[in-house]
N, C-alpha and C positions, 0 to 999 in steps of 0.2 A: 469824680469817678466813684461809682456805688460798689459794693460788696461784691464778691465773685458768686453764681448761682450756687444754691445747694448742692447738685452734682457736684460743678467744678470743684466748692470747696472740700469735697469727700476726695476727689482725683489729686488735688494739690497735697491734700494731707497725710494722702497713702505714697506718693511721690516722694517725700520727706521719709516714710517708716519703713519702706522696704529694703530690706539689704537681697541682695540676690549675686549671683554666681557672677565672679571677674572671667574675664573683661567684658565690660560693656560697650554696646553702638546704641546710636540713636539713629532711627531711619529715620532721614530727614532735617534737615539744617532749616528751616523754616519758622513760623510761627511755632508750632506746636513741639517739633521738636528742645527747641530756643527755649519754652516754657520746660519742659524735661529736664534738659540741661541745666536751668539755672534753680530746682526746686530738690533734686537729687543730693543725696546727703554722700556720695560714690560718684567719684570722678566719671567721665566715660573716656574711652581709650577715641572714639571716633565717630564722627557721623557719616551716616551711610546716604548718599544724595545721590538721582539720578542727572542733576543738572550739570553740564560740563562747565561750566559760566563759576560754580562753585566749586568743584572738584580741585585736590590739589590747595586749596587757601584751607586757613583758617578761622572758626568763627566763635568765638568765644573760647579762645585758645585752646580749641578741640580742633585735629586736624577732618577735613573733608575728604573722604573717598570715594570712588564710582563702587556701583555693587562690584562689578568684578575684581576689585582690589581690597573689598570687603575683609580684612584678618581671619584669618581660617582660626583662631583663638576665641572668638569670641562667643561667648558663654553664655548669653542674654544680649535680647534686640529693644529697649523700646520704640514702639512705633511711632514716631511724630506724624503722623496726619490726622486729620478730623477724624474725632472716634464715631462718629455717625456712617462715616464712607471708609474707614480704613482697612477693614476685613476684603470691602467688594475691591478695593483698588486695589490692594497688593497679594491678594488670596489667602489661603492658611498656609502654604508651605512656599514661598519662593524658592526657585534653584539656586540662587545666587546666597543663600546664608551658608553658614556651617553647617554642616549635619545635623549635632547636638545640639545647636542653639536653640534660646527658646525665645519666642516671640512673647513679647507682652505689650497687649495693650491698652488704650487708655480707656475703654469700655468697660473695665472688672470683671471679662469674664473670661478670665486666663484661671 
């Protein structure tokens, strides 16, 4: 298995250096979230998942939520989907976060 891409390894690296506002979610219980979660130096309170199949479990003893159960606390979102699609899939402001919350995603240009 070879070296992660240039990109990746700038996105892996700032993954590890960012501290940002509690509590955290990861949207997305997935590959890319999975990657978030285990690079984060800050626990996350939850993953944010549309899949019902996941909802309710556990997955890398972060519990799984639907958006609508989403924690109205939560302070920051990373987005785990492909940072090439993730802006067009889930828009800039879903209904479903907190108000305050801030989205961040893996594209750097939050």
């Amino acid at each position: 298995m070879g070296q992660p891409s240039k990109p990746w390894t700038k996105i892996l690296k700032s993954l590890r250096q960012r501290r940002l506002p509690e509590p955290l979610g990861i949207y997305g219980a997935g590959f890319y979230g999975s990657v978030i979660a285990t690079r984060l130096t800050q626990k996350a309170e939850c993953f944010i998942d549309i899949n019902p199949y996941l909802q309710g479990l556990g997955h890398l003893n972060i519990q799984v939520v639907s958006t609508e159960n989403c924690p109205k606390d939560v302070a920051s979102i990373f987005i785990g989907l492909n940072p090439k699609r993730a802006r067009e899939i889930l828009g800039e402001n879903p209904d479903w976060k907190p108000k305050d919350a801030a989205l961040i995603h893996l594209d750097g240009k939050d």
